[in-house]
C-alpha positions in Angstrom: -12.3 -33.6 -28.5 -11.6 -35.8 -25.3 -9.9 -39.3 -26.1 -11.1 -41.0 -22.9 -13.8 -39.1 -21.3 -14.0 -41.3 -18.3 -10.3 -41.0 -17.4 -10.5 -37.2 -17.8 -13.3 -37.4 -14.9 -11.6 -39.8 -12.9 -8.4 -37.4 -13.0 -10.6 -34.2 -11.8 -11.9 -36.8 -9.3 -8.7 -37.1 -7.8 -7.5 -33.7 -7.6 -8.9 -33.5 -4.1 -5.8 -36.2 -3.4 -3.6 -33.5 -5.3 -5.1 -30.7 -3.4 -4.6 -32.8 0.4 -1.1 -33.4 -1.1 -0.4 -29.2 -1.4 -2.2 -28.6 2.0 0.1 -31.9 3.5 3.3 -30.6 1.7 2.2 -26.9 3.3 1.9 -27.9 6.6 5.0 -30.0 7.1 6.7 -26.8 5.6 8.9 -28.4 3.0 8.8 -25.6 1.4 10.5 -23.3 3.2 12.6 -25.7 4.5 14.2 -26.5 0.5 14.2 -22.4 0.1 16.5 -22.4 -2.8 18.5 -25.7 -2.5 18.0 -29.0 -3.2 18.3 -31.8 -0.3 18.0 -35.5 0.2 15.1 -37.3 1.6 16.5 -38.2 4.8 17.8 -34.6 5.6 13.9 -33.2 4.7 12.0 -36.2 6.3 14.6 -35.3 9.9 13.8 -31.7 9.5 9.9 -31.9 8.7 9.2 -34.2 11.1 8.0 -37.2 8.7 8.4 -40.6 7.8 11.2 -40.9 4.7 9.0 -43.7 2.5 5.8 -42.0 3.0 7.7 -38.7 2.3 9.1 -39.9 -1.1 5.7 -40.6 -2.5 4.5 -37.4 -1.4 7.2 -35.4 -3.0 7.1 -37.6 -6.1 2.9 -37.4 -6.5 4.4 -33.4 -6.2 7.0 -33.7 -8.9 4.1 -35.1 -11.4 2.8 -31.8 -10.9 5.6 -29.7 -11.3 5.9 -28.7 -8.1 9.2 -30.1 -7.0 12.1 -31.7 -9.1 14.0 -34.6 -8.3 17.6 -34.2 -10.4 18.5 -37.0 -8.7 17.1 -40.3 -7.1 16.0 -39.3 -3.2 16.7 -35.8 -4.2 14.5 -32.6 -4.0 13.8 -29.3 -5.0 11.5 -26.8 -5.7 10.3 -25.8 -9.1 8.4 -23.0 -10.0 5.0 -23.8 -8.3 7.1 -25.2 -5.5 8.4 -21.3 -5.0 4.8 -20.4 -4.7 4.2 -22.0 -1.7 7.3 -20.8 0.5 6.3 -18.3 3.3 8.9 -15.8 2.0 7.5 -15.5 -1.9 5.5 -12.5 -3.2 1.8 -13.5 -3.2 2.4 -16.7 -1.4 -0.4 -19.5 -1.8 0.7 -20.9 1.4 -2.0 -19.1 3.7 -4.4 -20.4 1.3 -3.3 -23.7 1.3 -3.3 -23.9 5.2 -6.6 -22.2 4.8 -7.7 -25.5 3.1 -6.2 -27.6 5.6 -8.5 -26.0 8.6 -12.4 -24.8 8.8 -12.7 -24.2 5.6 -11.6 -26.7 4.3 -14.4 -28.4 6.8 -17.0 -26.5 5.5 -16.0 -27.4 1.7 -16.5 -31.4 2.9 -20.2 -30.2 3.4 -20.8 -28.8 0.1 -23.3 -32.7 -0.8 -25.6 -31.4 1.8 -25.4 -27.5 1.4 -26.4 -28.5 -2.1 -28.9 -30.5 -0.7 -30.3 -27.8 2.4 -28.9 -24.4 1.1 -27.2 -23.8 4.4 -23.5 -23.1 4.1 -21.2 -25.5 4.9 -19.1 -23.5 7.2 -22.6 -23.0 9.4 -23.4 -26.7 9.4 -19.9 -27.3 10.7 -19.5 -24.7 13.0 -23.0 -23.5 13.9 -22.1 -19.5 13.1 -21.9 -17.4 10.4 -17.6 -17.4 8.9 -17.4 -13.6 10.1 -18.8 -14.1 13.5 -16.4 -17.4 13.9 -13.1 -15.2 12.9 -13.8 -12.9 15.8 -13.5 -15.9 18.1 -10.1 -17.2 16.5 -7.8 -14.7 16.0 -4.9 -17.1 14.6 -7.6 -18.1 11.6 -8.4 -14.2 11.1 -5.2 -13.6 10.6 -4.4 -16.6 8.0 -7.5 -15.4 6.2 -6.2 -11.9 5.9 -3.3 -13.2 4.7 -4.8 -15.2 2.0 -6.9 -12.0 0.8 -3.8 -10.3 0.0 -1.7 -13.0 -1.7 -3.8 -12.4 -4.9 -4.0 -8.4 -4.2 0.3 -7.7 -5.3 -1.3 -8.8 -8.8 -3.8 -6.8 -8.7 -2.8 -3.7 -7.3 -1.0 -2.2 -9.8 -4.1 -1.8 -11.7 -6.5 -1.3 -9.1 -3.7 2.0 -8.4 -4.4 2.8 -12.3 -8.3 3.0 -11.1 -8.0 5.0 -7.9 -5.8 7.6 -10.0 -5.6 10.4 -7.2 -2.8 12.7 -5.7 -4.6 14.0 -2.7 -8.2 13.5 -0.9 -9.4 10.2 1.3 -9.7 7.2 0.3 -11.9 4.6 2.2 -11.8 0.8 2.1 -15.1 -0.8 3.4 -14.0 -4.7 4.6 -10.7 -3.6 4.2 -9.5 -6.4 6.4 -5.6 -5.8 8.0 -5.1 -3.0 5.2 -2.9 -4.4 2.8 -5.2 -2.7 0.0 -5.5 0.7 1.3 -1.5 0.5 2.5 -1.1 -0.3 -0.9 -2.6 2.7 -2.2 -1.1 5.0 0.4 2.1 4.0 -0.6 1.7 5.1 -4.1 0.6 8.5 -3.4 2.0 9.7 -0.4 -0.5 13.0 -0.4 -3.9 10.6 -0.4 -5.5 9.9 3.1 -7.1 6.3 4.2 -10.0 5.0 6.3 -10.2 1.8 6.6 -13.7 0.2 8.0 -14.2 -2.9 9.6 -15.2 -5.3 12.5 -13.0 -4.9 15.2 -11.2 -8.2 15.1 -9.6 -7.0 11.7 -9.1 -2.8 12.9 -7.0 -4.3 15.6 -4.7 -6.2 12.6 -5.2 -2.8 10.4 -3.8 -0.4 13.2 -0.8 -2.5 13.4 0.1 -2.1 10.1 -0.3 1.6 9.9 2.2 1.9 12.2 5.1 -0.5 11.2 4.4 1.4 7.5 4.8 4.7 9.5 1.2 5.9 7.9 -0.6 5.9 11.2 -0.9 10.0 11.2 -2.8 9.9 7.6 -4.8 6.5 8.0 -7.7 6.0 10.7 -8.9 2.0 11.6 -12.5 2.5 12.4 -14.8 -0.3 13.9 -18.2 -0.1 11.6 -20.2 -2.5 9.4 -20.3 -2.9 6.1 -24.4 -1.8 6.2 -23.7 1.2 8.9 -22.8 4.3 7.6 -19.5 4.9 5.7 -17.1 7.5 6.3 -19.0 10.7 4.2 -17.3 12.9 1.7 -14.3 10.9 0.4 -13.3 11.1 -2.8 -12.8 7.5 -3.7 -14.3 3.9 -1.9 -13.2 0.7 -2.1 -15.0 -2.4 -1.5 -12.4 -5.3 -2.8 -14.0 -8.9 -2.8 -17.0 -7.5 -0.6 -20.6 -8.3 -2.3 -19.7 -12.0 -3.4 -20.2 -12.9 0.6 -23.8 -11.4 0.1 -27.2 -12.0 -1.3 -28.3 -9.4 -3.6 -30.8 -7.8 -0.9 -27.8 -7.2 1.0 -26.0 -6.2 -1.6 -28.3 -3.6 -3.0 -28.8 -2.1 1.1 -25.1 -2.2 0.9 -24.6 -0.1 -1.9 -27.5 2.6 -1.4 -25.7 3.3 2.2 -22.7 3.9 0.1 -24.3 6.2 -2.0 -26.1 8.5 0.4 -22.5 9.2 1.7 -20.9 9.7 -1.4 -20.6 13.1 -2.6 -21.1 14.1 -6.6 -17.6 14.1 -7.7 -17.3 10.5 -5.7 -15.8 7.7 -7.1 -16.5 3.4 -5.8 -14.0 0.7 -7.3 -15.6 -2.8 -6.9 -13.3 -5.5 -7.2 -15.3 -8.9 -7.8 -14.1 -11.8 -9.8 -16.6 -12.3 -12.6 -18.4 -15.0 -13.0 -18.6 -16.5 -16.9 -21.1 -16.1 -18.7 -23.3 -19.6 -20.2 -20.8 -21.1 -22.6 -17.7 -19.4 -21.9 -14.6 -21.4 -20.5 -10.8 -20.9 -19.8 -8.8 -20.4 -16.8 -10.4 -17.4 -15.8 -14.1 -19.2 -15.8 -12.5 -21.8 -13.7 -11.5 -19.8 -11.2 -14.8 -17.9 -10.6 -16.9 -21.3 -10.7 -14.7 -22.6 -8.0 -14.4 -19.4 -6.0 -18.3 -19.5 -6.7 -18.2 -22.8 -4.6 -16.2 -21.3 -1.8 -18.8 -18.6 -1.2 -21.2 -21.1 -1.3 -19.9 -23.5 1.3 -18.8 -20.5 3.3 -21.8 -18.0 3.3 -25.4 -17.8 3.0 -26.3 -16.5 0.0 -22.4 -15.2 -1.1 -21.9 -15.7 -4.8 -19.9 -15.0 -7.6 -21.5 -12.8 -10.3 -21.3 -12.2 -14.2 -20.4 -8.7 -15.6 -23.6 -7.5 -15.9 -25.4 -8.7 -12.6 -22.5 -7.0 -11.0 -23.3 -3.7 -13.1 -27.0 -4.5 -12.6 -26.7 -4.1 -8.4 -24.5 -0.8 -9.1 -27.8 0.3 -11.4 -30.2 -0.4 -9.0 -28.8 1.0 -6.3 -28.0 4.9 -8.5 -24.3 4.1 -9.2 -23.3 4.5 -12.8 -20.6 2.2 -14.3 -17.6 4.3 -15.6 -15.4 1.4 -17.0 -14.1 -1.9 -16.2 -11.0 -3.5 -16.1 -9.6 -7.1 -16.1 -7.4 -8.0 -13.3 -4.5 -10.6 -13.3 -6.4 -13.1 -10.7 -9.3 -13.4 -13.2 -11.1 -10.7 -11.4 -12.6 -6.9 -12.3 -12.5 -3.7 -10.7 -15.3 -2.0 -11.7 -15.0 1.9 -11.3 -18.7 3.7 -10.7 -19.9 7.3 -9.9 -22.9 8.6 -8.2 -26.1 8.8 -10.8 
């Protein structure tokens, strides 16, 4: 039972000053600039570029949240959550957090009236679609990219459990740079990869393929998501795809995947799942606020439950093998050709 329900609203209230704290603290790059040590206020505010008094109450509103420590008075460090936020950690939440600081953060400051008009809040902002505004800023594509994979290192282990293949071609449909399918490639050095996507993100994708020395078994194709897919391939991958569409689009989506899909073909869907009415935890959390950020962000994107995600697989001749959990609070849902 809640003691004060009032306070408890007035505290979720001001998490938005906790989360412009993170996206200040990200920024200025304190946390790159502790690494491993800790250092005094003045040596941090000269090398950050701030202000030492209005520094301290930053990194003290921080250390209330465990993401710094002050052993002693005017004296910082980073603890655990800290560590997440350095450019240099596995799965860093830094790109998100600068993510926050820019558009999309803009867009969320519009979610009053996208509740109010249904438009997206990125289009009322920016007066284009999100996709069609990352071609035009190649600096935000690539911080975007970078937050799509921070969450993938914990999920990739299992999603390699799904795929579960020694040789053939793999294809990743909005596969972004290709962290996913470099991933997978890694782990079985006999698969090949096709990655498909608009160009802004092939460009990003080629690069990769050949700093990881995969370039001669992985092809970067320009295509669309509702064009046809690469035919034949043993496995697809669509990884946080159909939350930035409305069902219609979904379901077109999905039926263009399955004309191409051979019968021994396999798709893994990787969604996080929305809770069903009643249920709660940190995984609900995450997929009602992710929920929100497809909402301010795209028109008609949306989080989904277990069996509306299952129900568009259905509908469009795709039979539901299994499901697994994810670390994030997400699913990869592995489906077959009815």
């Amino acid at each position: 039972m809640v003691s004060d329900p009032a306070r408890q609203v007035r505290e979720l209230l001001y998490g938005q000053l906790l989360s412009r704290a993170l996206q200040a603290f990200a920024v200025l790059g304190v946390a790159d600039e502790l690494g491993d040590v800790v250092k005094s206020l003045d040596v941090l505010a000269e090398r950050v570029g701030a202000r030492p008094e209005p520094l301290r109450r930053l990194l003290r509103a921080l250390a209330a949240f465990e993401v710094l420590v002050e052993p002693e008075p005017d004296h910082f460090g980073l603890a655990v959550l800290g560590h997440a936020l350095r450019s240099d950690a596995p799965g860093s939440a830094l790109p998100t957090a600068l993510l926050a600081t820019g558009e999309v953060g803009q867009a969320w400051d519009q979610l009053l009236e996208t509740v109010r008009s249904g438009r997206p809040g990125f289009e009322r902002a920016f007066g284009t679609s999100f996709f069609g505004y990352l071609e035009l800023k190649p600096g935000l594509r690539t911080m975007f990219d970078r937050s799509q994979e921070s969450g993938l290192r914990a999920e990739l282990p299992d999603i390699l459990r799904a795929v579960d293949l020694a040789d053939g071609t793999v294809v990743d449909v909005g596969g972004g740079d290709g962290a996913l399918l470099a991933g997978v490639l890694s782990a079985a050095p006999g698969l090949r990869g096709v990655l498909v996507d608009r160009q802004d993100a092939v460009a990003a994708a080629r690069r990769r393929f050949e700093a990881a020395d995969m370039a001669h078994r992985c092809e970067a194709r320009i295509g669309d998501f509702f064009g046809p897919w690469p035919e034949g391939a043993e496995i697809y991958l669509l990884r946080h795809v159909l939350h930035d569409w409305e069902d219609e689009r979904c379901a077109a989506l999905l039926r263009g995947g399955r004309r191409v899909m051979a019968p021994g073909s396999r798709l893994l869907v990787v969604e996080f799942a929305h809770a069903r009415r009643g249920e709660s935890g940190p995984d609900a959390r995450t997929a009602a606020l992710m929920d929100l950020y497809m909402l301010s962000l795209f028109d008609g994107g949306r989080e989904r439950t277990i069996a509306e995600l299952v129900g568009l697989l259905d509908a469009a001749g795709l039979m539901v093998d299994s499901i697994a959990p994810l670390p994030t609070g997400a699913v990869v849902i592995n489906a077959r050709k009815g």
